[in-house]
N, C-alpha and C positions, 0 to 999 in steps of 0.2 A: 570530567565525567567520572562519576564513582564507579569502582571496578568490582564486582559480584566476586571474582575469583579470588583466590591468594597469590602473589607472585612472591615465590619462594626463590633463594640463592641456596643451592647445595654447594657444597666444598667439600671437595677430598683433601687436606692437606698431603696425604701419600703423595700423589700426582703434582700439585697444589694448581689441579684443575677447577673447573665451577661449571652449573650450566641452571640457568632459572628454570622452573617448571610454574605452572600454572597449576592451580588446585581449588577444587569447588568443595563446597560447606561452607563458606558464607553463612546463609541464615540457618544452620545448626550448631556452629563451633563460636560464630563472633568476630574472632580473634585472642590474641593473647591468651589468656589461659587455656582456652579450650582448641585453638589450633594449637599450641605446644602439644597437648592431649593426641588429637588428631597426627598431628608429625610425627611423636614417637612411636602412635601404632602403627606407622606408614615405614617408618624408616625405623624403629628401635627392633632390637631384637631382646625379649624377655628372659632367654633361657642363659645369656651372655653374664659374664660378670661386667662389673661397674665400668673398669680399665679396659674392656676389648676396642682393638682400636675401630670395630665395625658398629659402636655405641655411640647415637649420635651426641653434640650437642648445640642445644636450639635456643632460639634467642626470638622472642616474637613479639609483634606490638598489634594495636585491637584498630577498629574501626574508626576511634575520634580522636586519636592519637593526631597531636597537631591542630585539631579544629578546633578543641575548647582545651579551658584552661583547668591544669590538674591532669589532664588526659597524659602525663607525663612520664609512666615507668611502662619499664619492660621487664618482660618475662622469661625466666631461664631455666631449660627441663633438662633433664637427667637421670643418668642411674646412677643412685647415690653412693658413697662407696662409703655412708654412717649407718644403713639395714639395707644395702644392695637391693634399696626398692627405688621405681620413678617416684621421681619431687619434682618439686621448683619453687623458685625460689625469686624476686622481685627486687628491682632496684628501679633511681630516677635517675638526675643527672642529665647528659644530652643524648646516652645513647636512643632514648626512642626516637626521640625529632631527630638524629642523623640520617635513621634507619629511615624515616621517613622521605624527609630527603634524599636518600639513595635510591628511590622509588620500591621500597621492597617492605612486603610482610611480613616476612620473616628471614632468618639465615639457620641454616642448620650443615651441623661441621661433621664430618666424618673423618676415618682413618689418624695417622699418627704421623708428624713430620718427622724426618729424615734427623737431623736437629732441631735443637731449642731454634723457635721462631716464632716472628710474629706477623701475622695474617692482615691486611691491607684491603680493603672492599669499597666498593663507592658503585654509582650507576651504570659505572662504564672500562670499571677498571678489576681486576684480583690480584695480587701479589703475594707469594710466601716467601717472605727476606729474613734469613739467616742469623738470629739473633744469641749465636752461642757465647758472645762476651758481655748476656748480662746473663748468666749462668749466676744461680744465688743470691744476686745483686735485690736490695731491700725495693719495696714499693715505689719510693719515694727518689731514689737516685734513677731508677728506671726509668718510669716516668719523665725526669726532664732528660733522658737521652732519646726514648721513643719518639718523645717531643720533637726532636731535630730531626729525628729520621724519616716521617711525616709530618711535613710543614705546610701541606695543601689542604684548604677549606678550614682551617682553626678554628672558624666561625659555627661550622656546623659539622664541628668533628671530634667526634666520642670516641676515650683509650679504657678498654676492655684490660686489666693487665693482674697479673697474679704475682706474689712474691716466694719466697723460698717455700713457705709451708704448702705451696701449688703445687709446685717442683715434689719435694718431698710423697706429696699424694696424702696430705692427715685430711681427715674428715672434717677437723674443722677449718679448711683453710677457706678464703671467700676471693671473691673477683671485685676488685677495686675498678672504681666507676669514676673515672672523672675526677680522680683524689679525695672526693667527700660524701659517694655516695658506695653500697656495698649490694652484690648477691652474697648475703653473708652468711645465711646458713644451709646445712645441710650437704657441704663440702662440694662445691660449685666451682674452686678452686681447685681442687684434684681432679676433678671432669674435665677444668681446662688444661691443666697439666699433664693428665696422661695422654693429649694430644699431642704434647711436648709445644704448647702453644705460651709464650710469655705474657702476648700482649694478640690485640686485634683490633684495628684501629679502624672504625667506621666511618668512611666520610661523606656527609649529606652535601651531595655535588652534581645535585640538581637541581629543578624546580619544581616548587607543592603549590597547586593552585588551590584557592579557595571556590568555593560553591559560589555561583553569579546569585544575584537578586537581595532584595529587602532582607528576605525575611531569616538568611543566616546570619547576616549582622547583626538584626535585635536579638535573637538568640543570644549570640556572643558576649553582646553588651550586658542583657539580661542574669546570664549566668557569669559574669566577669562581676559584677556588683554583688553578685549570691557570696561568691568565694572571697571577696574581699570584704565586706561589711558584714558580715555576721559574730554573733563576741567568739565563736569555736573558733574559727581563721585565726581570728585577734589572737586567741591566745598560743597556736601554733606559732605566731610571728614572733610575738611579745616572750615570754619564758619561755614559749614552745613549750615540749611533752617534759624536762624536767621539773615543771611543776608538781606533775604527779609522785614525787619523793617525799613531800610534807604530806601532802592527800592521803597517800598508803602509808606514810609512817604511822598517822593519822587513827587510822583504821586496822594497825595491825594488821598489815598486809603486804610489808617492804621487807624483802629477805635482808640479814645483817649475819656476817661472819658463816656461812653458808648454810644456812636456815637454821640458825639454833636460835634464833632471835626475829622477829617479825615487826618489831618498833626499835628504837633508841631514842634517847635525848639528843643523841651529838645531829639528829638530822639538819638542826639549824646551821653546823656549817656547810653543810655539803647539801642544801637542796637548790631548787630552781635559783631563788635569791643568788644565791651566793657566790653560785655561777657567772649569774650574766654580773653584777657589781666590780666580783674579781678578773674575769678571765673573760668576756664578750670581747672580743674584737670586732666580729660584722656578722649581721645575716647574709646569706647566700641561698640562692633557689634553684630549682631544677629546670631547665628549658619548658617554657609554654605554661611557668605555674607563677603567678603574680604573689604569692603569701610569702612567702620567703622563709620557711619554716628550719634551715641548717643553720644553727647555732656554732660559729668558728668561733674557738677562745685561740689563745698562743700561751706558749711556755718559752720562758727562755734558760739558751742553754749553754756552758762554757764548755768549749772542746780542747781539750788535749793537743793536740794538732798544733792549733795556731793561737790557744792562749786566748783566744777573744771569744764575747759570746752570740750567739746565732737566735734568731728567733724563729721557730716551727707556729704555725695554722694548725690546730687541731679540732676537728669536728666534732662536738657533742650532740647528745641527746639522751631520754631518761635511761631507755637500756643499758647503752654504754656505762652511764654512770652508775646504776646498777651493778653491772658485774665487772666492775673495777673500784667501785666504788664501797658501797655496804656492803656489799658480798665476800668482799676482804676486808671488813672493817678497816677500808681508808677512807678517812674524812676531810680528807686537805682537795679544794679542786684542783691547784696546778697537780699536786702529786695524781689524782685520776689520770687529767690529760699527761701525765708522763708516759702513763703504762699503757692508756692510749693510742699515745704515740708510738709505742714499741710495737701494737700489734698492727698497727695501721702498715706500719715499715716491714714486718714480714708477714704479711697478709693473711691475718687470724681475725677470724669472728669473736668479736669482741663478747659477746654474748656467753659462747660456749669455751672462749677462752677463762674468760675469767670465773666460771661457775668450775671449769676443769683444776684451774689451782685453789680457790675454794676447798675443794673436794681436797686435793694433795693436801694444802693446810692442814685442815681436822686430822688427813691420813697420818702426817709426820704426827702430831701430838698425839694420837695413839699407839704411836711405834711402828704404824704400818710400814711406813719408809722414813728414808733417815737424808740427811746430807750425800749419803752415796747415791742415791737416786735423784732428786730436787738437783742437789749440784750448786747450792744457794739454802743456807736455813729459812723456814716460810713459819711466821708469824702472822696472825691479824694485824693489820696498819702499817705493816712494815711496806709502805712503798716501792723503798730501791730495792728491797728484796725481789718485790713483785716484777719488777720491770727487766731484771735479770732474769726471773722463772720464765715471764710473755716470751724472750728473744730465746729462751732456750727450747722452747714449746712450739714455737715458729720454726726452729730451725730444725726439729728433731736431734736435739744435741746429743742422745743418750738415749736405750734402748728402755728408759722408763717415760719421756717427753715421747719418744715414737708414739709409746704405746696408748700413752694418755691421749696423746693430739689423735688418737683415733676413736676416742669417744671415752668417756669417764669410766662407766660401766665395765668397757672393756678390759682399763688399768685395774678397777677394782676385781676383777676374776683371776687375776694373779697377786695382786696385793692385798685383795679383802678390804672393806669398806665402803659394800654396798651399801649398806642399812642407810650410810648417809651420803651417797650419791645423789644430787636433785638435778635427776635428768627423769621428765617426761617426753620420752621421745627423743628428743636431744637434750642438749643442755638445757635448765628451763630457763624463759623468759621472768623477768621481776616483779611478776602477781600473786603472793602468795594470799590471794582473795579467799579461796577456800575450794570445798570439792568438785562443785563443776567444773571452775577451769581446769583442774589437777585433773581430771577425766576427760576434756578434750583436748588439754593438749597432747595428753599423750596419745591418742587415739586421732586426732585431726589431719586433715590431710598433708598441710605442711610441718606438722608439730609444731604450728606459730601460734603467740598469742594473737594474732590477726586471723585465724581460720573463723571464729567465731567470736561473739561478742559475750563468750561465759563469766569472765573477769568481770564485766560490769554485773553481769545478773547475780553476779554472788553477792556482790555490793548491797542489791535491792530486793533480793527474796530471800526469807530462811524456814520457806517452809517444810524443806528436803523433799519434796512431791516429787517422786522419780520421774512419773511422765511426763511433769508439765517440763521439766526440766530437760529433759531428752528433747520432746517436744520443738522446745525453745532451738536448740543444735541445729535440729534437723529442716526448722522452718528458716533459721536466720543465714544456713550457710549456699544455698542458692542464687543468694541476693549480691553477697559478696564474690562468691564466684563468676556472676555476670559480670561484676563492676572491673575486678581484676581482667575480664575479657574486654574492656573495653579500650584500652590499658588504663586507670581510674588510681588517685591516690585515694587509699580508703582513707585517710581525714576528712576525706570529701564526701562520706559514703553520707551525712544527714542532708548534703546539697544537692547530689546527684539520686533524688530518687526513683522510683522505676517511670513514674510520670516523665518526668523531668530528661531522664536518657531517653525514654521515647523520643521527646519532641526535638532531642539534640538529634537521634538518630535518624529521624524523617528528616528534617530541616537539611539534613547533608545528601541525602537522597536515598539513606538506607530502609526502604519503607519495609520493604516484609520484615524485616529486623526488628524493625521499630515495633511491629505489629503482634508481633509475639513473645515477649520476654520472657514473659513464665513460662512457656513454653520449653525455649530457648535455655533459658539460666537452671532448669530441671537436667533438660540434655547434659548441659555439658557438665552437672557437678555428677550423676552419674558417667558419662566418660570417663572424668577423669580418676576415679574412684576404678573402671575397670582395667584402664590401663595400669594403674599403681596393683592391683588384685593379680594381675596378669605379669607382673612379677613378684610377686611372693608375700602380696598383704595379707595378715592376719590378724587379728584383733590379740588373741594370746600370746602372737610372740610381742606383746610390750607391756610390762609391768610396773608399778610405780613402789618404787622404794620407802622404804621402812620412816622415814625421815618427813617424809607426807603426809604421813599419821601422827605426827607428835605434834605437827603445828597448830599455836593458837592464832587466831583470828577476831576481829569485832565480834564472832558472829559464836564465839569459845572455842571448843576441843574441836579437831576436825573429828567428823563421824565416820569412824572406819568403817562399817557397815552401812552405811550411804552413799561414803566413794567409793566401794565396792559395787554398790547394784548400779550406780550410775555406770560406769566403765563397760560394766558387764551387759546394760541395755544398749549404751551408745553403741559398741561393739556390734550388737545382734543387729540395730536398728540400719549399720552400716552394712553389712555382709545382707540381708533383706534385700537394702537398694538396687544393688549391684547383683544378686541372685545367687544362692551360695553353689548352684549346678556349674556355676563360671568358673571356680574358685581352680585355681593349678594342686593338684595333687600332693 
């Protein structure tokens, strides 16, 4: 029987009490992104910094999470401690289907443990166990001891777990999923960490019934054939998204040595090809998704120790290779997956890791900073440079890695070196397509290149028309906001159209759901826009750096005066939606 309400698990780790509560909005929030919405207005406190241990944080999954396939991520809200505003942030893996399994909508964590620990949940059980001897201990070694310490439902059991840069509290640390999936940006790891939480181990140790009758099964069957037979799936399975390094090198659109370059010749060794030829080990997939889109390669490695050499799993995809890869003019893929590997091991968003040494690179060759700072000389291509910068940046080695690992920007206000800072919003994602995306991401709700689909539209219009272009933002991001509420892999978003989740969401029994989407997917992307407003959104405090202006493109010069009136509408267009009489003082 489908349940209208939300059954929530609260947790005080203070206490390391819990008690479910039941919670209505159903057919106005969804689920997932728009109950995270809902929960922090419920439980967040706006006026708090990021770190109060009275700052929840929440983990939620949507309506068809478990029933179809792709319905596979979960959702993680916050107060971020990279513009101490709410975010969130998405990862796959098995946390959703454990949660699922645990019979719960959501969990939402409060207060701060006594000690480093790790929190233990399932349908019938809470536990806060004592975890102060993996104090600093890397991603990877944790993990196989959490492992041992929870050995019940393996099957349907998800490890939540952060590494030293968690501990630390840097902005960009992330929460490792399951060893291959990330909440990578937006410092999701410090949120877990200033709970003093290591790890949180999910276990689905119940049972999920499915909907009786016909007619959910041909659904199933229906949309099981959508996501596997179409050439989009294929090619997630096949190269996956490192194909897109030829495409934008292609088009002058692939950031190289931290955006002073937008093409190279060297892309042929380090693009999609080259990957899966040299370094493929296996696909792997997230629970409930048939595509198999986690690209594992391995490295091997000789240790010190014992003289023999070890093989390491490391998980690719475009970004990563991005900002480990061209973004430090390294061309070699095992050297990527080394540095890779470093940030996976002390749990850095790979993203804003590697655009943040980026940035130090060009800094040292200005004279910004020197070896007394880096701690390591950093050249372009220099690999093992790089992978000693990641473990020192992870671990906060020195009070210039603190500073960096809290946001680029930051370091650059005491170092200087804005002008070539490329952070929109956070560190940017690997589109340097041209001005629309450079205007939403930084102005987007998550600063992801997933808030909106501008990166492709820069691809296909170059008319600069501000409004059709605003436009575009403002029509495309309700859609995506739905799908992420339902919990939805947007790979999926050409499968899952609003038709199409209709009839998955009637077929399961969610009919008024089903019955109003637009509606519905309006509501919650203003929600969630008043909640983020309700601590301290503004469209001016985010600026895009000098360095966004020099870049050329397919499309030629970026036009300063266009990504200017973009930013400057999308801005107004956002503050409108939400009412600026709401706006905090």
């Amino acid at each position: 029987m489908i349940r209208e309400e939300f059954r929530v698990l609260l947790v005080d780790v203070s206490t390391g009490k819990g008690k479910i509560v039941l919670l209505g909005g159903r057919n106005a929030v969804a689920g997932g992104s728009g109950l995270a919405a809902l929960l922090f207005s419920k439980y967040g406190h706006p006026g708090l910094a990021w770190n109060d241990e009275a700052q929840p944080l929440i983990f939620a999954i949507g309506p068809l999470t478990g029933y179809f396939p792709l319905m596979s991520k979960m959702v993680c809200s916050f107060k971020s401690n990279y513009h101490n505003e709410y975010t969130e942030s998405h990862a796959g893996g098995r946390a959703a289907l454990s949660l699922r399994f645990a019979d719960l909508d959501a969990l939402v964590i409060s207060g701060r443990a006594k000690r480093l620990s790790c929190l233990s949940i399932g349908a019938n059980h809470l536990e806060v166990k004592d975890a102060s001897f993996l104090k600093g201990m890397d991603a990877e070694r944790s993990g196989k001891l959490i492992r041992r310490m929870f050995k019940d439902s393996s099957g349907h059991r998800s490890i939540l777990r952060i590494g030293p840069a968690g501990e630390e509290g840097l902005a960009m640390a992330c929460i490792n999923v399951d060893t291959y999936r990330h909440f990578g940006r937006m410092g999701g790891g410090a949120a877990m960490g200033a709970k003093k939480l290591k790890a949180i181990v999910i276990h689905g140790d119940t049972d999920f019934n499915l909907p009786a009758g016909k007619g959910y099964a041909a659904k199933y069957k229906e949309m099981y054939k959508a996501v596997t037979s179409t050439d989009m799936m294929r090619k997630y399975h096949n190269l996956g998204t490192p194909a897109n390094l030829q495409t934008l090198n292609d088009i002058s659109s692939l950031p190289w040595n931290n955006l002073q370059q937008t093409s190279d010749p060297r892309i042929t060794s380090i693009d999609g090809g080259a990957f899966a030829d040299e370094t493929l080990l296996r696909n792997g997939a997230c629970s409930g998704c048939p595509v198999g889109c986690i690209h594992i390669g391995y490295i091997r490695e000789k240790t010190a120790a014992d003289n023999r050499y070890h093989y390491h799993q490391v998980a690719y995809d475009y970004e990563p290779i991005f900002a480990a890869g061209t973004m430090l003019g390294v061309t070699k893929p095992f050297d990527v997956l080394r540095i890779l590997d470093v940030m996976e091991k002390v749990g850095l968003d790979a993203m804003s890791g590697g655009v943040a040494l980026a940035w130090a690179t060009e800094a040292t060759g200005q004279g910004l900073v020197s070896v007394a700072e880096t701690l390591v000389p950093l050249s372009f291509g220099d690999a093992d440079a790089y992978r000693q910068a990641a473990n020192h940046l992870g671990r906060g080695s020195n009070e210039f890695y603190r500073l960096l690992g809290q946001g680029t920007l930051k370091a650059a206000e005491v170092y200087g070196g804005g002008d070539f800072a490329c952070v929109l919003g956070q560190e940017m994602a690997g589109y340097a397509t041209g001005e629309l995306f450079f205007a939403a991401q930084t102005l987007g709700f998550r600063h992801s290149h997933l808030d909106t689909g501008a990166y492709s539209y820069d691809q296909k219009d170059n008319s600069r028309d501000i409004g059709k272009a605003v436009d575009f933002l403002m029509a495309d991001e309700p859609g995506r906001a739905f799908l992420t509420s339902m919990v939805g892999c947007l790979f999926a978003r050409s499968v899952y159209s609003e038709d199409q989740l209709a009839e998955c969401l009637d077929v399961v029994g969610f009919h008024t759901l089903a019955a109003n989407i637009p509606e519905t997917s309006e509501s919650i992307r203003q929600l969630r826009w008043k909640v983020r407003a309700q601590t301290g959104f503004k469209p001016e405090n985010f600026s895009i750096p000098k360095r966004f202006y020099q870049v050329k493109t397919w499309k030629g010069q970026i036009d300063g005066s266009y990504l200017n009136s973009l930013k400057e509408e999308y801005g107004r267009r956002i503050m409108a939606l939400i009412g600026v009489d709401e706006q905090p003082e």
